[in-house]
N, C-alpha and C positions, 0 to 999 in steps of 0.2 A: 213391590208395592207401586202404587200409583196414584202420582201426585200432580194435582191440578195449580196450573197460578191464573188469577186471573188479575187484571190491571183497568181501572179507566185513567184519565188525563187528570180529571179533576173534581172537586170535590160534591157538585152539583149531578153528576153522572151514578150509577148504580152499579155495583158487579153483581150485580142478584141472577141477573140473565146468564153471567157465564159461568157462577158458582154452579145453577142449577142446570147446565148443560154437562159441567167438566163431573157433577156429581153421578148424573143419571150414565155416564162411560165409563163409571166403575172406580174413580177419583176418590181416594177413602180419606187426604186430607187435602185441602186446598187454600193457598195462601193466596190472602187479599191484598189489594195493595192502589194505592190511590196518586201518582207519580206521572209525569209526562215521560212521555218515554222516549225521547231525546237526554235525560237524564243517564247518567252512564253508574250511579251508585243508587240502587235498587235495592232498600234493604230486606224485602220481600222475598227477589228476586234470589238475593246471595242468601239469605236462610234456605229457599227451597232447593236451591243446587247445594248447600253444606248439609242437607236431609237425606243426600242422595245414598244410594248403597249399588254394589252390582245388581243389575239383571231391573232395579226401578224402571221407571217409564215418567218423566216430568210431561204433561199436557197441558197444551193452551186450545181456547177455544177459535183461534185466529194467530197467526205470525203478527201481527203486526203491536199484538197483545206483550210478544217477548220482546220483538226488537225495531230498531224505527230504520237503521239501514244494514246492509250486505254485510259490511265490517261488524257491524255491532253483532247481529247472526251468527255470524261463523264462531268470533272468541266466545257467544256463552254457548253454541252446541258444541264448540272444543272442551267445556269446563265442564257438561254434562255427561262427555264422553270419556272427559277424565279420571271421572267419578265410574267408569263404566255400567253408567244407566244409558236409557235412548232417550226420545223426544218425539211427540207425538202434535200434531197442527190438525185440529178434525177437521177446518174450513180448506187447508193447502192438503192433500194425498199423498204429494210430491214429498213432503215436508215430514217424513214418518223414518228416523233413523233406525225402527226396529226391525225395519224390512230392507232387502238388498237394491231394489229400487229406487228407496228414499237414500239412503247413503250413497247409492250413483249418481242422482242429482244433488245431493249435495256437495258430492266434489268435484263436481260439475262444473256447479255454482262456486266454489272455491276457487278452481282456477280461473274461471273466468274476473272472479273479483282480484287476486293477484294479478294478471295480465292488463285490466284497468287500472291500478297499483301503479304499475311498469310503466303505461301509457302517460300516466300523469307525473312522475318521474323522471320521465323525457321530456315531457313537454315543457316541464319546470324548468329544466337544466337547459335546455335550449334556448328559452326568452330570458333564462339571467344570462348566457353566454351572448345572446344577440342584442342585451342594454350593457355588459361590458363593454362590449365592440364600437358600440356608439356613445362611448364616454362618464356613461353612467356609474357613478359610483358608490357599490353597495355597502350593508352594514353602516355602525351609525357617523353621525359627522362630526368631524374631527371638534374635537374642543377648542383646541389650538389654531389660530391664522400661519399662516405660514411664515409673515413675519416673525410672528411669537417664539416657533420652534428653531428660526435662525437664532433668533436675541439669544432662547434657552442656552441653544448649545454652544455659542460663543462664548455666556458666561461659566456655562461646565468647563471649555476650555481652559479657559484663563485663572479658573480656581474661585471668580467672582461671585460673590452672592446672589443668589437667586431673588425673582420677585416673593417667592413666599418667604423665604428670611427677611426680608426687607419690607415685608408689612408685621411681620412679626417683630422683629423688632421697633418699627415703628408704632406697633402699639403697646408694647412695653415703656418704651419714653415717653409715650402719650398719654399713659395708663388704660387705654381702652380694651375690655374682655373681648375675647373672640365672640360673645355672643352678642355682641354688637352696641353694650351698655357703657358705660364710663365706671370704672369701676371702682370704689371708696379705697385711698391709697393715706398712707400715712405723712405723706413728702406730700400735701398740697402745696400747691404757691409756687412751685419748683418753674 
């Protein structure tokens, strides 16, 4: 069977033009959908890939109709493929999984998207190794002064009570709740 999707951005836009394209190529249901397609939960999208069966054919009137970049591309033709249907672009040729040429380029297109992957993975790992080197310290900032974490653990040492016992009990003698109230105590006047 063959199933059409068609997408605009928003809600002022028409899918009439690509209903009546994706119908006239033989398209016998075709799902609408009204979404930016930087959106990565398409619930359009995901009904017409869970319609899918073997041997289907999902078409769009344009790529950019499915997906908005490379990554986005490749996982939902991986999910049409898992369903063992193909995928048909009428406006890309390249873009046609039911022929042996379009699956060439697209794993074409796949490795080269992994190897940009790899490239910026490097490049990553490089600039936090070269802001380690000059002092920079990642992840978030300490809560603690440095003085604080000596005080701490002198008091661990010695068996002393910590600052938080120590307001904690000072707000017990005080009567003050932790949420920051004075709290009604039977022992006024104390």
């Amino acid at each position: 069977m063959i199933y059409g999707y068609a997408r605009v951005s928003t809600d002022g836009q028409s899918v009439d033009a690509q209903v009546k394209q994706l119908r006239a190529a033989g398209a016998e249901k075709v799902f609408r959908e009204t979404a930016s397609g930087a959106r990565a939960d398409r619930a359009e999208l995901r009904r017409a890939i869970g319609k899918l069966e073997s041997g289907d054919v999902l078409t769009v009137t344009r790529l950019d109709r499915l997906a908005r970049s490379t990554r986005d591309l490749l996982n939902t033709l991986a999910q049409i493929a898992d369903k063992g249907a193909g995928f048909r672009s009428f406006a890309d040729a390249w873009a046609d999984t039911t022929t042996s040429h379009g699956r060439l380029m697209l794993t074409v297109l796949g490795g080269v998207s992994e190897f940009e992957r790899d490239l910026i993975r490097a490049r990553t790992t490089e600039g936090r190794d070269c802001a380690k080197a000059n002092g920079v310290k990642m992840g978030r900032p300490p809560k603690l002064t440095a003085h604080q974490k000596k005080e701490a653990m002198k008091r661990r040492e010695h068996d002393e009570e910590t600052l938080a016992e120590s307001i904690c009990r000072h707000a017990r003698r005080t009567g003050f709740s932790g949420a920051g109230g004075k709290e009604e105590s039977s022992q006024q006047g104390e």
